[in-house]
PDB file of the backbone (N, CA, C, O) and the ligand in Angstrom, with CONECT records:
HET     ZN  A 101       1
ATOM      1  N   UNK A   1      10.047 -29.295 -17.535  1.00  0.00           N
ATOM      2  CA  UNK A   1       8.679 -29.796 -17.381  1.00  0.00           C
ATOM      3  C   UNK A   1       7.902 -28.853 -16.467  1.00  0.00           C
ATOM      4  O   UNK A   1       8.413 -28.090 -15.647  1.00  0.00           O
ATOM      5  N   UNK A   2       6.855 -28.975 -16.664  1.00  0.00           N
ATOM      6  CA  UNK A   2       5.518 -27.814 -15.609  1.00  0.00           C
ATOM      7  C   UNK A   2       4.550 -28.886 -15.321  1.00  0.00           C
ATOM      8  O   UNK A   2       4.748 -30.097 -15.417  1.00  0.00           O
ATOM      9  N   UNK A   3       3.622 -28.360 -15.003  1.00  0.00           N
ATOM     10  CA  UNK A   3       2.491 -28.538 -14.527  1.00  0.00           C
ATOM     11  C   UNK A   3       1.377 -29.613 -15.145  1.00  0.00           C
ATOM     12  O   UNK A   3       1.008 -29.123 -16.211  1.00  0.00           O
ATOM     13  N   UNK A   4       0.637 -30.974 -14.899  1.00  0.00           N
ATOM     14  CA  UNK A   4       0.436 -31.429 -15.925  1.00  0.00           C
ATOM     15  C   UNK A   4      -1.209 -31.664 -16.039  1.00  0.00           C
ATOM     16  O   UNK A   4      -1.803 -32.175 -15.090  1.00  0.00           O
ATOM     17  N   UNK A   5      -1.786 -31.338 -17.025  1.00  0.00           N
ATOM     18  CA  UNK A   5      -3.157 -30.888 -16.766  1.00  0.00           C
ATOM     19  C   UNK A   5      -4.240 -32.615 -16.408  1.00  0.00           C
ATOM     20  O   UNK A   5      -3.627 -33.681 -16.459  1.00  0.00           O
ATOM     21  N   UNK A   6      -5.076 -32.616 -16.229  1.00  0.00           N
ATOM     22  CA  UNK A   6      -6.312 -33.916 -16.460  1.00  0.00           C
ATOM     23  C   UNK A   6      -5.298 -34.586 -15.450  1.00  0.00           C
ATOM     24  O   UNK A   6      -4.361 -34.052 -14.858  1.00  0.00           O
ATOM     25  N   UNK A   7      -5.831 -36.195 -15.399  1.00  0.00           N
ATOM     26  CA  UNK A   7      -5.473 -37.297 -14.124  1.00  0.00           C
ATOM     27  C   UNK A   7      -4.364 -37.297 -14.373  1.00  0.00           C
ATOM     28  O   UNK A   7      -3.897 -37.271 -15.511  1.00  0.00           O
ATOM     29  N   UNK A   8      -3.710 -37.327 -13.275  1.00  0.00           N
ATOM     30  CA  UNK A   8      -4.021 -37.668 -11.695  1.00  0.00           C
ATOM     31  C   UNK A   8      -3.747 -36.419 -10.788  1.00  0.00           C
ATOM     32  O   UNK A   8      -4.062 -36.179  -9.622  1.00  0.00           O
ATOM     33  N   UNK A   9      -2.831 -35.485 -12.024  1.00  0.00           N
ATOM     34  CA  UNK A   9      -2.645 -34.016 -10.845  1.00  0.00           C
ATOM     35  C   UNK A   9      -3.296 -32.766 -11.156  1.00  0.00           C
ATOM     36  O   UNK A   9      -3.086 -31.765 -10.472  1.00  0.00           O
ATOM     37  N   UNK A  10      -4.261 -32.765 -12.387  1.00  0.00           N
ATOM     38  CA  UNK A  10      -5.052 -31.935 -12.800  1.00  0.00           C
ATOM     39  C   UNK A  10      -4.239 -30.588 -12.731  1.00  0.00           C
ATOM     40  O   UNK A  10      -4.565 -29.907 -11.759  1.00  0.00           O
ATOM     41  N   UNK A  11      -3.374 -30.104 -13.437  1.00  0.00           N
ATOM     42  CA  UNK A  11      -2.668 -29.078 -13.474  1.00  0.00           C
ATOM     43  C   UNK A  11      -2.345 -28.351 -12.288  1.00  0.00           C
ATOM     44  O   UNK A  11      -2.109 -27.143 -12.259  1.00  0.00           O
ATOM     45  N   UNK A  12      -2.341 -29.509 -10.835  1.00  0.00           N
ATOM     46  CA  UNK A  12      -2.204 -28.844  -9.661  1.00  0.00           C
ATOM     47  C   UNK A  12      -0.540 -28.581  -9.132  1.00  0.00           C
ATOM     48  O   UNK A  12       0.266 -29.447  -9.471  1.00  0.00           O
ATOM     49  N   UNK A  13      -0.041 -27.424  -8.328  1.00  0.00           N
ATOM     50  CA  UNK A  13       1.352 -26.809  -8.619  1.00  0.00           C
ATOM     51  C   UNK A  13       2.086 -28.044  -7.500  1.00  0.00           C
ATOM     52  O   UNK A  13       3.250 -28.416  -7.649  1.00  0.00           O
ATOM     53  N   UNK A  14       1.249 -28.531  -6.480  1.00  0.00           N
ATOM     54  CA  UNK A  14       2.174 -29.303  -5.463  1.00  0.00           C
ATOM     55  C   UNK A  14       1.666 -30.798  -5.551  1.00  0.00           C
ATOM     56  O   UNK A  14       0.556 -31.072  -5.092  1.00  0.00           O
ATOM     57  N   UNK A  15       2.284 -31.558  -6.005  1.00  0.00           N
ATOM     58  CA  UNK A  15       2.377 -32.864  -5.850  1.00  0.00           C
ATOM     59  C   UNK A  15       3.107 -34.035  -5.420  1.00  0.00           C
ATOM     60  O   UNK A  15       4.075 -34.553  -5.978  1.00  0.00           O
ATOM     61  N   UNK A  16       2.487 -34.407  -4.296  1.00  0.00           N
ATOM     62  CA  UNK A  16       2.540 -35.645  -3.101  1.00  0.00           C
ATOM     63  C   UNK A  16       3.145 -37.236  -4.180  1.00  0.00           C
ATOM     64  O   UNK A  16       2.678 -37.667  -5.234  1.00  0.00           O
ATOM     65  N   UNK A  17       4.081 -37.640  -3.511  1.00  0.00           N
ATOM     66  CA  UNK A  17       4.381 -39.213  -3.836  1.00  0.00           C
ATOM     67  C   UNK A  17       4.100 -39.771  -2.461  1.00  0.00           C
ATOM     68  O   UNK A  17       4.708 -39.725  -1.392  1.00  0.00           O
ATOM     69  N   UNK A  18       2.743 -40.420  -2.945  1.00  0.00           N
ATOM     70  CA  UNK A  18       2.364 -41.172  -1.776  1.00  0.00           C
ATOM     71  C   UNK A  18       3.148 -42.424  -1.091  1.00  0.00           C
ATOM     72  O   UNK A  18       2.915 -42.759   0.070  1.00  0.00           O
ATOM     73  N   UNK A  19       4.222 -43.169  -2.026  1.00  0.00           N
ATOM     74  CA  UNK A  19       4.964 -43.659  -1.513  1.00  0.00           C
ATOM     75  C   UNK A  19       6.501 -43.291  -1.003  1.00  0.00           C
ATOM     76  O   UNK A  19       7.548 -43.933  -1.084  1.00  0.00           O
ATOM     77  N   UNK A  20       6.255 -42.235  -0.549  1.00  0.00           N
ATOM     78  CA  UNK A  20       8.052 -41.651  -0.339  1.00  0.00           C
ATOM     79  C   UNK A  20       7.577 -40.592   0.640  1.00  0.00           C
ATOM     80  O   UNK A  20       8.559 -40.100   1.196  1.00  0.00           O
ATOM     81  N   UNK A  21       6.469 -40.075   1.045  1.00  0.00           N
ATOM     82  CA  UNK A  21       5.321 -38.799   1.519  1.00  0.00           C
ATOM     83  C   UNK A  21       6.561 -37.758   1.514  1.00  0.00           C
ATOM     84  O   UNK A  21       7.203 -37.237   2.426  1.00  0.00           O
ATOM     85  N   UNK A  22       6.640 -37.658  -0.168  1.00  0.00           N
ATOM     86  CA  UNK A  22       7.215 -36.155  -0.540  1.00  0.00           C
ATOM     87  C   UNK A  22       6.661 -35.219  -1.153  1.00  0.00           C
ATOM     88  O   UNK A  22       6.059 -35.543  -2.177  1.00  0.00           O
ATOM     89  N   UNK A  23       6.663 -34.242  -0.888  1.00  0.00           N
ATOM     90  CA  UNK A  23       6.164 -32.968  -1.864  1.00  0.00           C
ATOM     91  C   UNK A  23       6.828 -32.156  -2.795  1.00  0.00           C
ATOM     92  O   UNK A  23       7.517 -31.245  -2.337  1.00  0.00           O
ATOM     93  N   UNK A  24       6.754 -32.313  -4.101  1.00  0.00           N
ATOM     94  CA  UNK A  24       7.371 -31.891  -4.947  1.00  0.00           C
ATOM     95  C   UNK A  24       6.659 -30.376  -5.610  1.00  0.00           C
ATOM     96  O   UNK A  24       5.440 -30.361  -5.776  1.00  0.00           O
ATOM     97  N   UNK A  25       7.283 -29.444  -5.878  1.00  0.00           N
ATOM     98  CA  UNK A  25       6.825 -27.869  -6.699  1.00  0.00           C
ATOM     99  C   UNK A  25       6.770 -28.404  -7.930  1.00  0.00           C
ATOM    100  O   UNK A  25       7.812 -28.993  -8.217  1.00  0.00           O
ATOM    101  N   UNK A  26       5.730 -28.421  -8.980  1.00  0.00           N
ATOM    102  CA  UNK A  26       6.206 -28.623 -10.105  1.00  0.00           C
ATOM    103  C   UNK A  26       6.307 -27.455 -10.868  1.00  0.00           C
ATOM    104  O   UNK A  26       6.649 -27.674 -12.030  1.00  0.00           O
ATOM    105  N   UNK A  27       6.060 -25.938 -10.492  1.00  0.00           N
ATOM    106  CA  UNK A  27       6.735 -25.002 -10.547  1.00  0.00           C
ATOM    107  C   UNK A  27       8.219 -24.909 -10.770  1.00  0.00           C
ATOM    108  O   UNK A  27       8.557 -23.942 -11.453  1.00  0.00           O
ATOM    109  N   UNK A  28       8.961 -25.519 -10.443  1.00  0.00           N
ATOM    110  CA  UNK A  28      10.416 -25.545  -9.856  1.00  0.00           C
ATOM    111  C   UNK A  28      10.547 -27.236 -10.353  1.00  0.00           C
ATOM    112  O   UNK A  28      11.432 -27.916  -9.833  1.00  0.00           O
ATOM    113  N   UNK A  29       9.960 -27.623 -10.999  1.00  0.00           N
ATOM    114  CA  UNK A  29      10.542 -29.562 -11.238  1.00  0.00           C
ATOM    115  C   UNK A  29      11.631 -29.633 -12.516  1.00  0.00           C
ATOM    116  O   UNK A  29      11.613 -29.293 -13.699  1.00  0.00           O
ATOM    117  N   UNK A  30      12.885 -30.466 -11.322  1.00  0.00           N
ATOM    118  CA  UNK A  30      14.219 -30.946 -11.608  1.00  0.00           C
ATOM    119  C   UNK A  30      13.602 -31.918 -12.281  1.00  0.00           C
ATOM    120  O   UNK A  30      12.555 -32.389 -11.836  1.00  0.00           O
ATOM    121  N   UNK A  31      14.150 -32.362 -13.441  1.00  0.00           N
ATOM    122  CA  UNK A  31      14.170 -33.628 -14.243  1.00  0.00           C
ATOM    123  C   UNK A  31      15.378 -34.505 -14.962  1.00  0.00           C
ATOM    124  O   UNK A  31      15.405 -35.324 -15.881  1.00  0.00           O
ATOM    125  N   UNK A  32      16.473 -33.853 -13.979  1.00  0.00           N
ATOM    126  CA  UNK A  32      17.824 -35.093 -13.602  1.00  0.00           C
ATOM    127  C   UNK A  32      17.115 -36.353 -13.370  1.00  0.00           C
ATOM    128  O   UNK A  32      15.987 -36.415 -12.881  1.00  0.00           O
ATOM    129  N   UNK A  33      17.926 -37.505 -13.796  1.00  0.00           N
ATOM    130  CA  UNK A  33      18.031 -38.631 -13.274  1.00  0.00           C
ATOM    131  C   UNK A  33      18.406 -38.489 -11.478  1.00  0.00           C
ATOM    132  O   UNK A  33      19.193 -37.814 -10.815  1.00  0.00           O
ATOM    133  N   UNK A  34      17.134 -39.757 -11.115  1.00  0.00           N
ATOM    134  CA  UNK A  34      17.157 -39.531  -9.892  1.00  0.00           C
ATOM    135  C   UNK A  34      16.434 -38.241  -8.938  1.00  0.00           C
ATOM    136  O   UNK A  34      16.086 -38.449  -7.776  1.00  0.00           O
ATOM    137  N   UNK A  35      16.308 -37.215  -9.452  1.00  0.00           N
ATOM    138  CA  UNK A  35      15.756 -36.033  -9.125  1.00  0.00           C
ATOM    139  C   UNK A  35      14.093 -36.045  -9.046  1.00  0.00           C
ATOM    140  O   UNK A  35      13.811 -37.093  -8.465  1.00  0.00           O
ATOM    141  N   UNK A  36      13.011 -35.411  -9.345  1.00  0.00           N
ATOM    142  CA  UNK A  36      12.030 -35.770  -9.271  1.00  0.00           C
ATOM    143  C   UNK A  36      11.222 -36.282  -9.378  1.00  0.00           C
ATOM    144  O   UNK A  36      10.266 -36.391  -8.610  1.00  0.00           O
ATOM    145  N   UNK A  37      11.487 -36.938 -10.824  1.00  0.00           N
ATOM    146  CA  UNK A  37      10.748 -38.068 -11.145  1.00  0.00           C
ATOM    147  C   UNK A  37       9.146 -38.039 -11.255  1.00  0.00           C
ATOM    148  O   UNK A  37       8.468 -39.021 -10.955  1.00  0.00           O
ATOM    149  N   UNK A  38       8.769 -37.209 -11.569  1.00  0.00           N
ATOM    150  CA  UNK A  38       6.836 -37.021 -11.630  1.00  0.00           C
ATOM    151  C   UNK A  38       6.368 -37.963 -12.025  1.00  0.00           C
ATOM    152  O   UNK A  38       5.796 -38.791 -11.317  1.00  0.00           O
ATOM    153  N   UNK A  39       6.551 -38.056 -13.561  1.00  0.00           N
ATOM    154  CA  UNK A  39       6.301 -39.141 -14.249  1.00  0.00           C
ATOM    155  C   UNK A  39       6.435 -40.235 -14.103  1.00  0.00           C
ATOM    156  O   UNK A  39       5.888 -41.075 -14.817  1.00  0.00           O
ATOM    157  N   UNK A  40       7.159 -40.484 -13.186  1.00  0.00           N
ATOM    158  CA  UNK A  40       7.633 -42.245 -12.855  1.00  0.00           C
ATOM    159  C   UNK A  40       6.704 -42.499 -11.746  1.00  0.00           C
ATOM    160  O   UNK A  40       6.220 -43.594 -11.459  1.00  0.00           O
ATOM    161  N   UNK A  41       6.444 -41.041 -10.972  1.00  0.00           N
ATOM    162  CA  UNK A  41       5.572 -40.886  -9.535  1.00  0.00           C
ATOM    163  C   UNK A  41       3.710 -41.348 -10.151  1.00  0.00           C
ATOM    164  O   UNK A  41       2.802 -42.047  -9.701  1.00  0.00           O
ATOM    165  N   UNK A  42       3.916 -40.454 -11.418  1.00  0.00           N
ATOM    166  CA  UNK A  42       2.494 -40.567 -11.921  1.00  0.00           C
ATOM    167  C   UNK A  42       1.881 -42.152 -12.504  1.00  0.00           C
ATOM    168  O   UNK A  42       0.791 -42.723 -12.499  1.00  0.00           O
ATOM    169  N   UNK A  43       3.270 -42.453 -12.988  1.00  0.00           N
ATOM    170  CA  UNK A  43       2.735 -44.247 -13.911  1.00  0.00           C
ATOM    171  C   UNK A  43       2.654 -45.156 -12.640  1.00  0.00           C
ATOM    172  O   UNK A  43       1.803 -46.045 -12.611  1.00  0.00           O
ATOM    173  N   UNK A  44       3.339 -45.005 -11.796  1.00  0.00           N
ATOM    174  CA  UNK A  44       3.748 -45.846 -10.485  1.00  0.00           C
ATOM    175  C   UNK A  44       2.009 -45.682  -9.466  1.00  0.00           C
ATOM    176  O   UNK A  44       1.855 -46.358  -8.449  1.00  0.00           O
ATOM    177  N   UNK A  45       1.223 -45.002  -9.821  1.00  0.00           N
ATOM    178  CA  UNK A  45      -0.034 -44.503  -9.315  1.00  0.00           C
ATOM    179  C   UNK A  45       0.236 -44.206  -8.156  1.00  0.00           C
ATOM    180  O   UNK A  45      -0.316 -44.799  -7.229  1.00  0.00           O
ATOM    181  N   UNK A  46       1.467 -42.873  -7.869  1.00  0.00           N
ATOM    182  CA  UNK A  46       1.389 -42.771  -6.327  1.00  0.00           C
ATOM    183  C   UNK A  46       1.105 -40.949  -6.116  1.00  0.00           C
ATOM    184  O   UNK A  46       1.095 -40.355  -5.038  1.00  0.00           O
ATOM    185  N   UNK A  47       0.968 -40.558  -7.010  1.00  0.00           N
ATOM    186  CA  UNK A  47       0.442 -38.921  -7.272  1.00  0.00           C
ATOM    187  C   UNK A  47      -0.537 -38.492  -6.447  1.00  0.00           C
ATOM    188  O   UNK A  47      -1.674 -38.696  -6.871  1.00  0.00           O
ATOM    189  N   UNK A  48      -0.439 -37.934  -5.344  1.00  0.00           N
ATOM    190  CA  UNK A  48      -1.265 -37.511  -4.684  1.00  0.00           C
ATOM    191  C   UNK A  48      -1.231 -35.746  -4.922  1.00  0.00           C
ATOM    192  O   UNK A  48      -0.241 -35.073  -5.212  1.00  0.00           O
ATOM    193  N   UNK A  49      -2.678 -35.255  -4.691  1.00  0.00           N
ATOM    194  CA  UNK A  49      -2.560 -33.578  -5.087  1.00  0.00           C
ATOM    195  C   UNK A  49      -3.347 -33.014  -3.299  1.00  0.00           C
ATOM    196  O   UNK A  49      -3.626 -33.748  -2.351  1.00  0.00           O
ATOM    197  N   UNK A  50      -3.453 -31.992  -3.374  1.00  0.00           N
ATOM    198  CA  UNK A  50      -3.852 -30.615  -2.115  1.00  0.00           C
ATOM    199  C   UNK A  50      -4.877 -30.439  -2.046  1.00  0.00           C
ATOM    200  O   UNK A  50      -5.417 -30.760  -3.104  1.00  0.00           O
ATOM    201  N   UNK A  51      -5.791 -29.943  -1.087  1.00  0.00           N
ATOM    202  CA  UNK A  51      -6.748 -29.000  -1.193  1.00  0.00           C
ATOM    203  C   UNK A  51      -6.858 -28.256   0.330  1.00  0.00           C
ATOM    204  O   UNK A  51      -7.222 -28.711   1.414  1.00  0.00           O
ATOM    205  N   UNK A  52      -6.495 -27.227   0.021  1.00  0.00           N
ATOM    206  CA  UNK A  52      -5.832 -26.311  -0.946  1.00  0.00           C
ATOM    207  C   UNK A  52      -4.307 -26.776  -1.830  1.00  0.00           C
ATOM    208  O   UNK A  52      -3.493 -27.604  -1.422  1.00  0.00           O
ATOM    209  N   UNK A  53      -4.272 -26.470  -2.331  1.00  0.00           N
ATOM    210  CA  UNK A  53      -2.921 -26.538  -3.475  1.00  0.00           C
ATOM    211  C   UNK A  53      -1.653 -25.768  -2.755  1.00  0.00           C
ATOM    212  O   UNK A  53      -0.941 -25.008  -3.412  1.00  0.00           O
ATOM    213  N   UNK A  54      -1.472 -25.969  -1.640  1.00  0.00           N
ATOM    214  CA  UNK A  54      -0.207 -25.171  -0.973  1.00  0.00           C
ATOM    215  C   UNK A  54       0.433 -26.244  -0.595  1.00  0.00           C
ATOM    216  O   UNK A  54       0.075 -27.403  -0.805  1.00  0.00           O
ATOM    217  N   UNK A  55       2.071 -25.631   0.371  1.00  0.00           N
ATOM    218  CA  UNK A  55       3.054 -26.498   0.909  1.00  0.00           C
ATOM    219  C   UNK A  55       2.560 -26.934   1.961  1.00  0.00           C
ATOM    220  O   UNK A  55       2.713 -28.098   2.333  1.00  0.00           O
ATOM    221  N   UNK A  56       1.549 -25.598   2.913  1.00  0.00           N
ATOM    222  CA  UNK A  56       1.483 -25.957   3.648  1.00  0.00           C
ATOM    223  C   UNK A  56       0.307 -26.942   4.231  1.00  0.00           C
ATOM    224  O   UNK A  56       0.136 -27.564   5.279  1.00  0.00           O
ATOM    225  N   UNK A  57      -0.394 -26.766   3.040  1.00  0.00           N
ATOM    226  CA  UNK A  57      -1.205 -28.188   3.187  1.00  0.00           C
ATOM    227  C   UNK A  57      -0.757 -29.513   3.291  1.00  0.00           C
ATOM    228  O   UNK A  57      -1.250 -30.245   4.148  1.00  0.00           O
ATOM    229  N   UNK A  58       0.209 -29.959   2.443  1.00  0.00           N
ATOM    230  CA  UNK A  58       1.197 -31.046   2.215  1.00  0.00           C
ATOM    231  C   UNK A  58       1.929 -31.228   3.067  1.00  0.00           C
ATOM    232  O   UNK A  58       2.430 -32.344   2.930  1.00  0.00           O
ATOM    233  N   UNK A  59       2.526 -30.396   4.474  1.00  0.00           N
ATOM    234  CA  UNK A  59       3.112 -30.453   5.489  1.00  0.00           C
ATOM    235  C   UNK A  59       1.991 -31.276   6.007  1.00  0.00           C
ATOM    236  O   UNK A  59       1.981 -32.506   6.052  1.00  0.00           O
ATOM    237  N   UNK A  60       0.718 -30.191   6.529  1.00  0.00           N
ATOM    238  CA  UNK A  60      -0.125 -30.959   7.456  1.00  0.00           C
ATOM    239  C   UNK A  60      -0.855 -32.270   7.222  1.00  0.00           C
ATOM    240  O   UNK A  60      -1.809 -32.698   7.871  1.00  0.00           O
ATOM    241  N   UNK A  61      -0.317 -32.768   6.307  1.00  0.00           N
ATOM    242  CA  UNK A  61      -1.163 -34.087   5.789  1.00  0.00           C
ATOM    243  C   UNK A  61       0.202 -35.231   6.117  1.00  0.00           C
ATOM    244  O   UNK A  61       0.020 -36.449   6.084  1.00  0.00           O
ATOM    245  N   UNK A  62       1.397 -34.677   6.393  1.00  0.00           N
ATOM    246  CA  UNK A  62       2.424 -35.304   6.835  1.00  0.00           C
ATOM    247  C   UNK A  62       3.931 -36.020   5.886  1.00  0.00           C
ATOM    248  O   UNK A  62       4.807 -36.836   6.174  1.00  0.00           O
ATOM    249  N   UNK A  63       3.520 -34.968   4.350  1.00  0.00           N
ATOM    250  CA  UNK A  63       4.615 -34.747   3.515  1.00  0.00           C
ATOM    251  C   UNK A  63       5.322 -34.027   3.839  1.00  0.00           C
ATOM    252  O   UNK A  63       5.024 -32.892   4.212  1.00  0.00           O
ATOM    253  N   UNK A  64       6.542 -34.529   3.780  1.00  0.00           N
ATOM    254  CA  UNK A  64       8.421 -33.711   3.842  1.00  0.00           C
ATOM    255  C   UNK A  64       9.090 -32.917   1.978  1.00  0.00           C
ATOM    256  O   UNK A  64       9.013 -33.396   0.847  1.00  0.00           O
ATOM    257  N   UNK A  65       9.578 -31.829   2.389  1.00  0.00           N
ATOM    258  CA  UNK A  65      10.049 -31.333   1.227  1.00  0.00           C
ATOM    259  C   UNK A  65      11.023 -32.234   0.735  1.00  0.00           C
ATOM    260  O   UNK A  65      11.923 -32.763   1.386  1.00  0.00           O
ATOM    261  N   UNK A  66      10.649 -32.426  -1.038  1.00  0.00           N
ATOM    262  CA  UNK A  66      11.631 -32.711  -1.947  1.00  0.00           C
ATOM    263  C   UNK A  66      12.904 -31.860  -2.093  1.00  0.00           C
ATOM    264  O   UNK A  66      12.858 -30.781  -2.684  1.00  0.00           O
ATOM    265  N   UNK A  67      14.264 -32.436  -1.451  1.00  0.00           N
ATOM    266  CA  UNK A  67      15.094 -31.943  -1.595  1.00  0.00           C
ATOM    267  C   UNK A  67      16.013 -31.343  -3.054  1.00  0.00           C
ATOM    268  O   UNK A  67      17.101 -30.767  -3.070  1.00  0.00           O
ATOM    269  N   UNK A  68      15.189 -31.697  -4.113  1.00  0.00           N
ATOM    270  CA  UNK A  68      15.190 -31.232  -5.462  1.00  0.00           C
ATOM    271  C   UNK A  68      15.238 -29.333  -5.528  1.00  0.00           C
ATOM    272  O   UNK A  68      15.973 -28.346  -5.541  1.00  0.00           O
ATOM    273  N   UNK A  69      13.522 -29.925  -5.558  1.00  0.00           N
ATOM    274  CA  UNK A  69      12.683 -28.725  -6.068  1.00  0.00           C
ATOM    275  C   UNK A  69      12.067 -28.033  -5.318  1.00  0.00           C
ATOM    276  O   UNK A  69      11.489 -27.085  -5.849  1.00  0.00           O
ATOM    277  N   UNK A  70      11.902 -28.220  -3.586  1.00  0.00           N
ATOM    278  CA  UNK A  70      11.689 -27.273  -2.660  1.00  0.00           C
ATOM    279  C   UNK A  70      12.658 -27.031  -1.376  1.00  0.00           C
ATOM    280  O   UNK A  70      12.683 -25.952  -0.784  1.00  0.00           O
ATOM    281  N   UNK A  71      13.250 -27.866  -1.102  1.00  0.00           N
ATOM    282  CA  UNK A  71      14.427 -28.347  -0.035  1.00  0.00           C
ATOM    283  C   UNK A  71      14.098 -27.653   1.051  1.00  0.00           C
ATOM    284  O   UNK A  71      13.232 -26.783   1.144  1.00  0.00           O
ATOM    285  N   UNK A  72      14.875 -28.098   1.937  1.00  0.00           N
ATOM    286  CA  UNK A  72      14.902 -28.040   3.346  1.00  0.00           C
ATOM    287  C   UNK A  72      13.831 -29.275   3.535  1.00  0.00           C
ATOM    288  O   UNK A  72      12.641 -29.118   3.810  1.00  0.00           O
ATOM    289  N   UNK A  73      14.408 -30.377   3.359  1.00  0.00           N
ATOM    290  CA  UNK A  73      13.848 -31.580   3.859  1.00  0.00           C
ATOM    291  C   UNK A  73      14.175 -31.884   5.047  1.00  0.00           C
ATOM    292  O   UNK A  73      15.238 -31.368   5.390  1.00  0.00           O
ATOM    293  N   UNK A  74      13.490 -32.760   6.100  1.00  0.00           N
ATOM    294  CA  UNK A  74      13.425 -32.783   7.410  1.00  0.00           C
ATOM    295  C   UNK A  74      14.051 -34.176   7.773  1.00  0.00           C
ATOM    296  O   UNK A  74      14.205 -34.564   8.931  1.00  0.00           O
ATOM    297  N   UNK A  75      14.386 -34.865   6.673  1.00  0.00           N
ATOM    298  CA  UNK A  75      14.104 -35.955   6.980  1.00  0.00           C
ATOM    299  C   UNK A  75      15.980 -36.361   6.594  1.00  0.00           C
ATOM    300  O   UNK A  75      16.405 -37.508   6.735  1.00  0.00           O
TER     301      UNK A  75
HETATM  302 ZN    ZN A 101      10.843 -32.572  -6.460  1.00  0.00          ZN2+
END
């Protein structure tokens, strides 16, 4: 899976689960069971996106890396 265009992440590369405050690459998105889960993130309405579209935006907003698809999670 990649990148997914129109609502809710508008083809943006880093996307936030607002209920878990993880940041997932969808560059790099695992789609094991259990693993990233976008789609379940996206129907569940918890898809949050960047601006700017970086990690390190998603740090400072107070998302932890998905140990999937970017790792070195903190948590
Ligand atoms: Zn992930």
């Amino acid at each position: 899976m990649t990148r997914r265009p129109g609502y809710p992440t508008y083809g943006k590369r880093f996307i936030g689960n607002t209920n878990t405050t993880e940041v997932h690459d969808l560059d790099n998105e695992k789609i094991g069971p259990n693993e990233c889960q976008i789609d379940e993130i996206i129907q569940a309405g918890h898809a949050a996106t960047f601006e700017p579209d970086t990690l390190a935006q998603a740090h400072s907003e107070g998302y932890d890396n998905c140990s999937f698809c970017i790792g070195g999670s903190t948590r």
